[in-house]
N, C-alpha and C positions, 0 to 999 in steps of 0.2 A: 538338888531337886529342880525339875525344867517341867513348867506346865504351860500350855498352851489353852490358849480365850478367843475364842469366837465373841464380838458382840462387848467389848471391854469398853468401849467409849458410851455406851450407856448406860439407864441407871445402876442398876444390879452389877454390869459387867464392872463399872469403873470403881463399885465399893468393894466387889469382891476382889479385884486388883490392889485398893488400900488395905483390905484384910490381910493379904497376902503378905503382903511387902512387912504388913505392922507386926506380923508374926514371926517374921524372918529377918529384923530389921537391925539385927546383931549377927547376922550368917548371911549378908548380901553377895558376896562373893562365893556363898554353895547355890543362888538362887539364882535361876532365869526362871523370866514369864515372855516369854513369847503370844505378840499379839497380833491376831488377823485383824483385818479391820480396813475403810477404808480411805484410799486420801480425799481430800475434797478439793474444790477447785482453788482456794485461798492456802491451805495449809495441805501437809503432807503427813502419813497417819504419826509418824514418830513426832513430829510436832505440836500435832494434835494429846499427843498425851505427856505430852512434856506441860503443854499448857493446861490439862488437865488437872496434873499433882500441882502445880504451882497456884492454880484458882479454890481447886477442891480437895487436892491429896495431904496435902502439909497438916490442915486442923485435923481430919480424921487420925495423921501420924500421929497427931500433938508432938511437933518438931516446931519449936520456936524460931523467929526470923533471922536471926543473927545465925543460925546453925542451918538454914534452908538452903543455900547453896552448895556447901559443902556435898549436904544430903542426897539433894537434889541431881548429883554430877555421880554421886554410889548407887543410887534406883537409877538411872539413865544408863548405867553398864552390863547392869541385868536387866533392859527390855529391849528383844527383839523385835522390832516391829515387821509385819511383812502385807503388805500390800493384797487384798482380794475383794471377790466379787461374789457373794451367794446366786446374782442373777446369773453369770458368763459360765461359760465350758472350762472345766479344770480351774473356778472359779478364778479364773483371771489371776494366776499364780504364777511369777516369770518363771521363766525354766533356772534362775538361781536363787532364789527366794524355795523355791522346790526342793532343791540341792541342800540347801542348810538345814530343809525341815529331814530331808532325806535323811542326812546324815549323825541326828541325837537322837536318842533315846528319849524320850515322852513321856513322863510320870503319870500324870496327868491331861486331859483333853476335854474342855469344858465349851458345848455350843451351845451359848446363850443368844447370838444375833437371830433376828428373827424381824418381820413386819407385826406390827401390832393396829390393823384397821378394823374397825367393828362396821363399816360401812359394807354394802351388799350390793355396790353395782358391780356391771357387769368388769368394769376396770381396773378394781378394786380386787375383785374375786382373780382375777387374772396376774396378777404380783402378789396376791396371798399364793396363789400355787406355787408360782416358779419361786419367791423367797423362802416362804416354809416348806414348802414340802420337796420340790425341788433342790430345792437350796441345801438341804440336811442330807438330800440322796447326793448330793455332789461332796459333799463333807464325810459323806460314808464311803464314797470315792475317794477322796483323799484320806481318812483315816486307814484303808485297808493297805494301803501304800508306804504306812509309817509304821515308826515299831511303838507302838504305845503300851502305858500299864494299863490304866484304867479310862474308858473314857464317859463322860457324864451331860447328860443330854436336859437342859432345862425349859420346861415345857408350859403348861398354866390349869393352877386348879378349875378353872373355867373351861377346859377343856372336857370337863363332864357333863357341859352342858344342862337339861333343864333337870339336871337329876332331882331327885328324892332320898331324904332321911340321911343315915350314914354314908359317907361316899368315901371309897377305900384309896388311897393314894395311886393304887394299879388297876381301877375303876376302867373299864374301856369297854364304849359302847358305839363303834361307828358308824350304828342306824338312831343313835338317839335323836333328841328333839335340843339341837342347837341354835344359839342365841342371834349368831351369825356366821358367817363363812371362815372367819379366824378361829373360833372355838374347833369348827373341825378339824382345821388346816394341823394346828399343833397337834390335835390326837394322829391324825395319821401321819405325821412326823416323827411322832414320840415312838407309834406302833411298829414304826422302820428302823427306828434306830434300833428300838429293842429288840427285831425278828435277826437283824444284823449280827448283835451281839450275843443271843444264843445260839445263832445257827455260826458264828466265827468262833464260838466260847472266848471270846473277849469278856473279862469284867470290863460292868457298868454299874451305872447310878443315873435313878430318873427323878431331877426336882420338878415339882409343881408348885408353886408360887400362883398368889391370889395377887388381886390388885396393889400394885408395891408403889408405897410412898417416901417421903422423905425421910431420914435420918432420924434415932428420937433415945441412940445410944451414943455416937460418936458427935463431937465437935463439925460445925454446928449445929446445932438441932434442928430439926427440919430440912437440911440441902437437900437438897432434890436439882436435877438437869433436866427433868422430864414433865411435862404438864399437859399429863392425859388422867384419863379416868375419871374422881371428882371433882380434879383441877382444873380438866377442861371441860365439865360442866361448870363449874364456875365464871371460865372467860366467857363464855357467851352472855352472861349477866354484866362482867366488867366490861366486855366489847359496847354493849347497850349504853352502859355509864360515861363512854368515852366519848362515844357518837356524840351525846348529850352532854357534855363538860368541853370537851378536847384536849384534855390535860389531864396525865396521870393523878397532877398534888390532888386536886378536886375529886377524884375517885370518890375517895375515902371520907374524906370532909364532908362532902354535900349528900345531904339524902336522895334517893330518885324514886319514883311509884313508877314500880313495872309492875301490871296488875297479871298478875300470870300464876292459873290452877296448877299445879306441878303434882301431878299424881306420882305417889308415892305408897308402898305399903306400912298400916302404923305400925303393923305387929312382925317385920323385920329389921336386915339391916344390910350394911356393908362392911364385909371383913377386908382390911387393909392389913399387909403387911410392912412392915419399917425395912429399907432397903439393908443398914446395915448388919440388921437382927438375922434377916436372909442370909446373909453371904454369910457372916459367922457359921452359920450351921450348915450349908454348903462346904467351906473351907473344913471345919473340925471333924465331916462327917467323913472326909474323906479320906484328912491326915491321918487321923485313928482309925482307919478301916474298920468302919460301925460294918457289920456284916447284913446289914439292911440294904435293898437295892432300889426302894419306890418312897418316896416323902414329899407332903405336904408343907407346904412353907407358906402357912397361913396366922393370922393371930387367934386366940387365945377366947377371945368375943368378939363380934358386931358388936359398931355403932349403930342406934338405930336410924332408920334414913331421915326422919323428922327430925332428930337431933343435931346431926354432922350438917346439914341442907341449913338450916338454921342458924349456926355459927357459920356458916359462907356468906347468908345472905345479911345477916344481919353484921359481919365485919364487914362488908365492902357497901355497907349504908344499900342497903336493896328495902324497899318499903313495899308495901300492896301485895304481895306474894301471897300464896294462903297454899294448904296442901289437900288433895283428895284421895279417896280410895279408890276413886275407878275414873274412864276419862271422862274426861268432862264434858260435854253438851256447848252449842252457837258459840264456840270458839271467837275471842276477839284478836287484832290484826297481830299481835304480838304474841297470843298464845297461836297463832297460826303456823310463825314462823320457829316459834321454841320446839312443836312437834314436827316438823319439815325438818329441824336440823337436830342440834344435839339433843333435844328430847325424844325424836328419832330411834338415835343410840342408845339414851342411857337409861328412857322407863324399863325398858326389860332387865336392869338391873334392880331398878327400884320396884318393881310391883309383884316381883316374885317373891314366893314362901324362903324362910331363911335354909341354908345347906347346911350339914355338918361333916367339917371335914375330919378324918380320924386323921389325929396325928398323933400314936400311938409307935410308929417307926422314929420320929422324931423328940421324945423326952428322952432316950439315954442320954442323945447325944446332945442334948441341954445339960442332964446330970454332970456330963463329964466336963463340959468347960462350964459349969458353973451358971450357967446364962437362963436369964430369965425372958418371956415374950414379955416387952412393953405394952400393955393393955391400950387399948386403942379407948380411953375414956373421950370425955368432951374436953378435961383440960392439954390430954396429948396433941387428942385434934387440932385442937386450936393452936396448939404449940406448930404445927404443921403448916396450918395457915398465914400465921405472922409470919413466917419466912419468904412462901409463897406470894402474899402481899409486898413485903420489900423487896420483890424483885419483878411485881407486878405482873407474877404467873407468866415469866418470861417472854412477856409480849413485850417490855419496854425498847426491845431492839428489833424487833420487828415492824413494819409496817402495817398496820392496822387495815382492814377491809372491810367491808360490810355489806350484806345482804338484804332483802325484806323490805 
């Protein structure tokens, strides 16, 4: 089996890669995964995902240490890495990196890389085009070029925008009322890849994935690589505590009074999905060719936003907060800057009516491997959190900055 990953060094891309491997981790020499992706200026991408399995891949394997290098040198012989660019022409693909793709047969074809900015400047909107939408017509460019079986295109149940009531996995409205520039960017991404694939009669498969979180099935619980969505509303709280401590230890220890209204809806929520729970039903829906083509990859219930907001603020010692149902009135200097920046982003998640996603394409293919949605309760969440804390919402290796 030879499957090719757009987007594998991120979250989703890199569990569905440990999915892979863990499924086939007895038949490594029937398996290649071939992966796009790109170098960076420190590391080179085969590097890059070498160091990947050995930080994140190993627990997810559950391959104990003593047996990790062995392991480690058998998934290194099934992964091709190859070098590209969703922004560049022939997405920056050497002419023998091209050659190699030229020359197998393709089982599988999964683009999951993508820009993910909920921001609506004009700069912003300018790299949402050429990444997404761009970026997937150059990949449709290169797919028509290879001999593929199936190729599967992962998109975002947020791409429906500010819909209402039931919203159907192949939901597409590309005059709706969207949240921001990236909601649409992925529909008419998704709408291309699709017009692609019936008008080439290529099988496909389209995921939609809701906001995806850490780990809450596989070792360890909670990893995550990625701290957006309610993570990074989060860091703007921890950024404030930093400014104000200068030291991670202190975080958490000290209490601090940020007096800030954070409008919220009481009578919704936010559906989160577990990154590993995603890829399982990605990988299973494919390997047993569920004869489904459109699925939601969402959980099961919202959190509601009072609750999840609640356990962030009150784990990393946040005091004075309080929540509202509409905005607020004579704003002080700090709730000035909360709505200027990430409250900016994130109210129009928090103050709208709850969705409901059908995922009615997606129980067989639970039935069949057995698998259950992790219910997003307050003890998962929080399980989510502790992880994110010990690793200080991955700001501990960055450079801190600050605004306001």
């Amino acid at each position: 089996m030879r499957i090719a990953i757009t987007g594998a060094t991120g979250l989703l891309g890199r569990n569905l890669v440990f999915e892979i491997i863990k499924q086939n981790i007895n038949n490594l020499n029937d398996l290649e995964i071939i992966v796009l992706g790109r170098d960076e200026k420190n590391m080179v991408l085969s590097g890059r995902m070498k160091y990947i399995l050995l930080e994140d891949g190993f627990d997810y394997l559950g391959i104990r240490d003593k047996e990790r290098n062995q392991k480690l040198e058998e998934i290194n012989k099934c992964i091709v890495s190859i070098s590209f660019d969703l922004s560049k022409d022939k997405l920056a693909i050497s002419d023998e990196d091209f050659a190699i793709l030229k020359g197998k047969t393709i089982d599988y074809f999964f683009h999951l890389a993508a820009l993910t900015d909920f921001r609506n400047t004009p700069k912003v909107r300018i790299s949402l085009d050429e990444i997404n939408i761009k970026g997937t017509n150059r990949i449709l460019k290169l797919i028509s070029a290879l001999d593929i079986g199936e190729m599967i295109y992962v998109g975002s149940a947020y791409s429906c925008g500010n819909a209402k009531g039931l919203v159907k996995p192949d939901h597409v409205n590309l005059e709706g009322n969207f949240r921001n520039y990236y909601e649409e960017t992925k529909l008419v991404a998704e709408n291309n890849f699709k017009k692609y694939a019936d008008n080439h009669k290529k099988r496909y498969r389209i995921f939609r994935p809701i906001g995806i979180s850490g780990r809450l099935i596989e070792q360890p619980i909670g990893a995550t690589c990625k701290y957006d969505v309610f993570y990074g509303w989060t860091i703007f709280f921890f950024k404030q505590k930093y400014k104000h401590f200068g030291t991670f230890n202190d975080i958490y220890t000290h209490p601090l009074n940020i007096p800030v209204r954070i409008w919220a809806s009481f009578n919704s929520g936010l559906n989160i999905v577990p990154s590993d729970y995603a890829a399982k039903l990605m990988y299973a829906a494919c390997i047993y060719a569920d004869p489904g083509r459109h699925y939601h990859l969402v959980n099961d219930i919202e959190i509601s936003h009072t609750i999840y907001l609640k356990i962030i603020l009150d784990d990393i010692n946040v005091k004075g907060y309080s929540f509202v149902e509409k905005m607020p009135m004579n704003l002080n200097r700090i709730e000035k800057f909360y709505y200027q920046t990430v409250g900016k982003l994130f109210t129009p998640y928090a103050n709208c009516d709850s969705v409901s996603y059908d995922i009615e394409s997606i129980v067989p293919i639970r039935k069949k491997i057995g698998l259950a949605c992790p219910l997003m309760t307050p003890t998962n969440f929080k399980r989510l959190i502790d992880f994110a804390k010990v690793h200080c919402f991955g700001l501990a290796r960055k450079k801190l900055t600050f605004g306001g």
